[in-house]
Every structure is written in structure tokens, then in C-alpha cells.
C-alpha positions in Angstrom: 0.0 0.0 0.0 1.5 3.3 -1.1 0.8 6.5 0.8 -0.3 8.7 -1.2 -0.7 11.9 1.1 3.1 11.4 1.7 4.1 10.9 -1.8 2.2 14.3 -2.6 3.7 16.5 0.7 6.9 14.6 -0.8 6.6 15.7 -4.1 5.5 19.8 -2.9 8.6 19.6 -0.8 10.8 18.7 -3.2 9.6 21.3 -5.2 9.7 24.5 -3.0 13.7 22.4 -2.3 14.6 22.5 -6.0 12.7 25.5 -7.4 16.7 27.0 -8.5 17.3 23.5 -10.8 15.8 22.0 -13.4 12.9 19.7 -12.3 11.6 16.4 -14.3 9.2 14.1 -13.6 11.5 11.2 -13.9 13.1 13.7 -10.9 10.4 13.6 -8.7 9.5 9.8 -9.4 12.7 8.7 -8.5 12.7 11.0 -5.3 9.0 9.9 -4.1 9.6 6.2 -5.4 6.3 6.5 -6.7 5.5 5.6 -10.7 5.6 8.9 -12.8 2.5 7.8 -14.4 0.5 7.1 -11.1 2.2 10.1 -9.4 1.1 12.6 -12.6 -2.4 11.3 -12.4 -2.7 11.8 -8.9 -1.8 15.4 -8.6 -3.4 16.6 -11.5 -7.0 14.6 -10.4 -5.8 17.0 -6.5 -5.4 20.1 -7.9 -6.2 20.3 -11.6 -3.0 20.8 -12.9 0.0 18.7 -14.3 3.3 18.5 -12.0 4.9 19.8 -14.5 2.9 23.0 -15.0 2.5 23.6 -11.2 6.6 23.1 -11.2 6.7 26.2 -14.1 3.7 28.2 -12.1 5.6 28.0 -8.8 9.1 28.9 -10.3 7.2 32.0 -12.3 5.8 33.3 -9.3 9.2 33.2 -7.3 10.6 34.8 -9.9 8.7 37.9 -9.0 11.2 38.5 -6.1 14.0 39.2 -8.5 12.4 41.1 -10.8 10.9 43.4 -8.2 13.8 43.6 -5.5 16.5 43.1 -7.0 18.8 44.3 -10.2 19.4 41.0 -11.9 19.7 41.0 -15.6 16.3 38.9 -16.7 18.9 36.4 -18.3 19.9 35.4 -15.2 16.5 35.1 -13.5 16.1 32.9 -16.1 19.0 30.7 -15.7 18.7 31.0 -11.7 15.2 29.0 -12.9 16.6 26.5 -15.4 14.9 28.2 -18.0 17.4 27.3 -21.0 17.3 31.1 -22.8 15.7 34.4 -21.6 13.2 34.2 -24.2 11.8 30.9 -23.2 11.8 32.5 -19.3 10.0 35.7 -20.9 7.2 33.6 -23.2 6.5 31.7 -20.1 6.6 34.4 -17.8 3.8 36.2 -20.5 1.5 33.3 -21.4 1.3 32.6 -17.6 0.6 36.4 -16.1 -0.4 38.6 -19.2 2.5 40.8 -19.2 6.3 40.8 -19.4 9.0 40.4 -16.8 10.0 44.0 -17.7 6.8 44.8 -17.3 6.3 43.9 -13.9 9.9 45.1 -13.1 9.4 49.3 -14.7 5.4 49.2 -13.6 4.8 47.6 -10.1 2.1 50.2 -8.8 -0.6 49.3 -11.5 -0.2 45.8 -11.8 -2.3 43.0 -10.5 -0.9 39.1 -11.3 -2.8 35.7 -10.0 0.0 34.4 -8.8 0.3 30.1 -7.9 1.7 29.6 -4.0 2.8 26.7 -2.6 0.2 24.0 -2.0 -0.5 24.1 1.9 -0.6 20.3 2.2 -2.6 20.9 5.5 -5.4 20.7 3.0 -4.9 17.5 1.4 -6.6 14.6 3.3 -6.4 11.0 3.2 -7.4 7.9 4.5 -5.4 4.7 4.3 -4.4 4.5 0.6 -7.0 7.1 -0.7 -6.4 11.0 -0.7 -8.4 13.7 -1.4 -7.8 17.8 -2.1 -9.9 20.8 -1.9 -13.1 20.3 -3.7 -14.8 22.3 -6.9 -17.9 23.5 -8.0 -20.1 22.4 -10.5 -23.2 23.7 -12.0 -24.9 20.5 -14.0 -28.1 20.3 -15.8 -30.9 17.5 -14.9 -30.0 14.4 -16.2 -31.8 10.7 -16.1 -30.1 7.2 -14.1 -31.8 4.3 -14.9 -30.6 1.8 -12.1 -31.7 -0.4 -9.5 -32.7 0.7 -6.2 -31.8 -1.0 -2.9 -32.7 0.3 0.8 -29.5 0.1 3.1 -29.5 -0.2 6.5 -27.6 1.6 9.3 -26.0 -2.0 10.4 -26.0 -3.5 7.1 -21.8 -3.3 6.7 -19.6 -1.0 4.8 -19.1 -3.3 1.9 -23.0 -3.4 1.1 -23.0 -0.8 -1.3 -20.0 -1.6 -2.8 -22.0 -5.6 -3.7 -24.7 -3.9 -5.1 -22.9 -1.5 -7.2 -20.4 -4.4 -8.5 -23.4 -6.5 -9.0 -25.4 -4.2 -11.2 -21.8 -2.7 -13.2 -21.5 -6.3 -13.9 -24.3 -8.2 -14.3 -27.1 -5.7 -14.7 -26.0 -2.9 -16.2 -26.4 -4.3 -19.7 -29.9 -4.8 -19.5 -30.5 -1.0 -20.3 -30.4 -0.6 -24.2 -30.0 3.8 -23.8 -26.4 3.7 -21.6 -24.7 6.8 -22.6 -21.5 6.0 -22.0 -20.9 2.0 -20.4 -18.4 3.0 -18.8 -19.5 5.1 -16.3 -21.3 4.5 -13.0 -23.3 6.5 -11.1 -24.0 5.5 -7.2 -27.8 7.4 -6.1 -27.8 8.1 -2.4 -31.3 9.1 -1.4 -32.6 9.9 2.8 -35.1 11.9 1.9 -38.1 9.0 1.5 -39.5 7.5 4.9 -36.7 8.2 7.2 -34.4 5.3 5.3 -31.6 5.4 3.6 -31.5 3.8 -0.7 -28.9 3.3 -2.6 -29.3 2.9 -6.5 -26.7 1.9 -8.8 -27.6 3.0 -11.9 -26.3 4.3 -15.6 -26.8 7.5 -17.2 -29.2 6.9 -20.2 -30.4 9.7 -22.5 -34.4 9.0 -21.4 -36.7 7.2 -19.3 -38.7 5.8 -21.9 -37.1 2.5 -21.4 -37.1 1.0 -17.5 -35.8 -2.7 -17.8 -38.1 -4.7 -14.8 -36.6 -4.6 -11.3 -35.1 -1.6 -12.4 -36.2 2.2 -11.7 -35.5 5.8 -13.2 -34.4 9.0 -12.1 -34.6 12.4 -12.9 -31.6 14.0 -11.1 -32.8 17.8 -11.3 -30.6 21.2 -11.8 -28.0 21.9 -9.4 -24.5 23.5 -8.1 -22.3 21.2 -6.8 -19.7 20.7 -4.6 -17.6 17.9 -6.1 -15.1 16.1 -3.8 -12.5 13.9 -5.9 -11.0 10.6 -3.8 -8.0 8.9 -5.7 -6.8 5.6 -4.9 -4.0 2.7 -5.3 -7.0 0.4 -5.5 -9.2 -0.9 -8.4 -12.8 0.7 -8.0 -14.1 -2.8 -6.8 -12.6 -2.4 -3.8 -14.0 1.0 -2.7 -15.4 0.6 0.5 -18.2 2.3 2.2 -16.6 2.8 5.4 -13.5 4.3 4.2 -14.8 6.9 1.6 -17.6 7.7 4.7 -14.5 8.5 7.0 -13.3 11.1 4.1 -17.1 12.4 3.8 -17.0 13.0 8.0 -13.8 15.0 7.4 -14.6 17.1 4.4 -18.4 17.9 5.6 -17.0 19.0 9.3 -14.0 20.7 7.9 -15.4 21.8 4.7 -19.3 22.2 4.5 -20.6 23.3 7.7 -18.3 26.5 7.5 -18.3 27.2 4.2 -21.3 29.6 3.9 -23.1 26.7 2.0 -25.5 24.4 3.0 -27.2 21.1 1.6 -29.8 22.1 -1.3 -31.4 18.5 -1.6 -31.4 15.1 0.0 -29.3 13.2 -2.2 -25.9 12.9 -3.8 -24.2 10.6 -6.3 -21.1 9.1 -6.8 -19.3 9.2 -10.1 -16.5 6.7 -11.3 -15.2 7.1 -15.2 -14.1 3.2 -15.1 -11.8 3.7 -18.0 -9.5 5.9 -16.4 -9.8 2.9 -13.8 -6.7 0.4 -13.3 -6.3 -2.8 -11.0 -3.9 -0.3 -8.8 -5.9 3.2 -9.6 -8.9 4.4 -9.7 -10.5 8.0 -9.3 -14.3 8.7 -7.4 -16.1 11.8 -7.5 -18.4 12.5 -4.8 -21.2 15.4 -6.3 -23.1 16.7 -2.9 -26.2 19.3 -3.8 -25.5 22.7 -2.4 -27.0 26.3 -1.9 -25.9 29.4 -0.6 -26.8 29.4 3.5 
């Protein structure tokens, strides 16, 4: 089991340690002893950027210090960052700010510049061999599930969901003739009906006209979202209940109930892409219905 909030403090670290040197991947794999390719999906599923881009972002943004307090040539900013020629310093420096080095060096009272900090890893949290980063926001239009709906009890075990979602991905899913896409799944939490709790695993089909028996449908209406994303060294079969709950009890203490936001509906849905899924990787997306407080 690889930990994955380590390997990503690890990787920040040696970052912020390194930010005067040329940085690779290969770099930061072989530091972390983590696979480059598991290691680049990882961060970029956390924060929505590639290493390597946060690496340029972060090395841009110190560069400010030089330009502004100091007399440097631009040249050797440039070098001091492993940038190979000024020019390829000063593109960089303009595609990523909207202005010029010089520019920022001869006209510091009118600027303003978005400038990339270092992640505060205080932020990232993780449980066992899953990990999960500041959440984002999504506004998403109704859409229809077509699944099959199962009531789950407060004693039932943390693996129950996880036996009906497998069961109907694999053995029921293909009863539905509409799927949009068959390979992704869609996990319906619903506590709004009697006081219980049901759980529908279900498919995302372009209508309702066609309900296969034993099966129900669902109209998910309009909402913003808060979207929580959980990677993992783990195929998706092996998501348990228990210890993506744990997360949830984290992120809604830490996250929801003091975020000016409250919960806009009495469900929420789960959301795996199983073809960017691996026996050793997967990604889950948690969407949660919110409205302003």
C-alpha cells in the first residue's frame, strides 16, 4: 500500500527544495519512489494541474522577487530557474501572467498578477491508501439514471453498497439498451423518503422511456455542486463504504458546515469514469447538492 498523502507533501517539498534546478518528472518519481504515471495522475486529479505545470507556475511566481527587488539581468532570472534562454523564461513568464518580466519590473504600482503559491498540504486529506484535495464547484443540468434501487441499512456493513454497485456494473447494467457511456457509473444516495436510507446503482441513459423490470428511473434535477475527488491505489471494486464515509465525515466537518453553504437536496451521487480505472488506480467523485446558507 503506497501513501499517497506522503508521496504528494513529498513531491510539494521537493519542489519549494529545488525550485533554482531544473525539475523532471523522472526527478520527482525517483525521489518519491512513486510511478511517474500514477504520481502525474494523482496530482493533476488533487489540484487540476499537471506537475509539471505547477513546477513552471511556482518557479514564475518566485521569480517575481527578483524582478521586483533586486537588479538582476532577466537572463539570469532565467538561468537561476533552469529556463534554458531568456526568451523561453519571458514567453513563459507572458503566457502565464499577461505581461512581461520587464513589465512587472518598470510598472509595479498598476499591476495586478494571480499568482500560484505553494500548495499548503494541511489541506490535502487522506485515509489509508486514498487522498483527497480541496473540492470544486459544478453547475450540471438534470440528467436521467436508470438503475436499481436497494434500501441500506444503518448495520447493514460497509461493503453493502460496494455488492450492489459491483453486482449491477457487472451483471445488470447491460440490460438497459439507452447507456450513454458504459463505462461510467453512477451510485444514487437518497434519505429523503421515509426516514431510510437507498442506494441505486444506476447508468446515465439519454431517457426514461425504457425502464428494464426490477429496475427504476431517475430524474436527477438542476443543481451547483460541490464535487469532492478521492483517488486511490485500489481498483474501484474495492472502494469501501466505510472508508470513503470517514473522508465524507472530514470534508463535511471541515469543509461544508463553515463554508457559507448548505445542503440544497437530500441526495448525492457518486461518479466513477471506469476507463481511467486500473487494478492499482482508480478516481471517485463525490457530487453533494449545495445552496448558498
Amino acid at each position: 500500500m503506497k501513501d499517497l498523502k506522503k508521496a504528494i507533501v513529498t513531491t510539494i517539498d521537493y519542489i519549494e527544495n529545488n525550485l533554482y534546478n531544473r525539475i523532471s518528472l523522472d526527478d520527482i518519481s525517483l525521489h518519491t519512489r512513486i510511478s511517474k504515471y500514477y504520481l502525474h495522475r494523482s496530482f493533476k486529479s488533487l489540484t487540476g494541474e499537471s506537475i509539471i505545470e505547477y513546477v513552471q507556475s511556482r518557479k514564475l511566481t518566485s521569480s517575481i522577487n527578483e524582478l521586483i527587488n533586486t537588479n538582476m539581468r532577466i537572463i539570469d532570472i532565467a538561468l537561476n530557474y533552469g529556463f534554458d534562454y531568456e526568451q523561453s523564461y519571458i514567453r513563459a513568464f507572458k503566457k502565464t501572467f499577461g505581461c512581461t518580466p520587464l513589465k512587472v519590473r518598470s510598472d509595479q504600482t498598476s499591476l495586478s498578477l494571480v499568482i500560484k503559491e505553494k500548495i499548503n498540504t494541511k489541506d490535502i486529506l487522506s485515509f489509508g491508501n486514498s487522498i483527497t484535495y480541496n473540492p470544486h464547484f459544478v453547475f450540471k443540468q438534470k440528467f436521467n439514471l436508470v438503475g436499481i434501487k436497494h434500501k441500506i441499512l444503518s448495520k447493514s456493513g460497509d461493503k453493502t453498497a460496494n455488492i450492489y454497485g459491483k453486482d449491477f456494473f457487472y451483471n445488470h447494467k447491460n440490460r438497459i439498451p439507452n447507456v450513454i457511456n458504459p463505462h461510467l457509473y453512477f451510485g444514487y444516495t437518497d434519505w429523503g423518503s421515509n426516514g431510510f436510507i437507498y442506494y441505486t446503482p444506476s447508468a446515465h441513459v439519454n431517457d426514461l422511456n425504457i425502464i428494464p423490470e426490477g429496475m427504476i428511473g431517475i430524474t436527477v434535477p438542476t443543481h451547483k455542486y460541490v464535487v469532492f475527488r478521492f483517488i486511490g491505489f485500489f481498483s474501484p471494486d474495492e472502494i469501501n463504504g466505510r472508508h470513503i464515509g470517514r473522508l465524507l465525515v472530514q470534508l463535511y466537518s471541515r469543509w461544508i458546515f463553515k463554508s457559507g453553504y448548505k445542503f440544497a437536496d437530500t441526495f448525492r451521487f457518486e461518479y466513477i469514469d471506469t476507463s481511467m480505472s486500473k487494478d492499482n488506480y482508480c478516481e471517485l467523485h463525490i457530487y453533494q447538492p449545495i445552496e448558498d446558507a
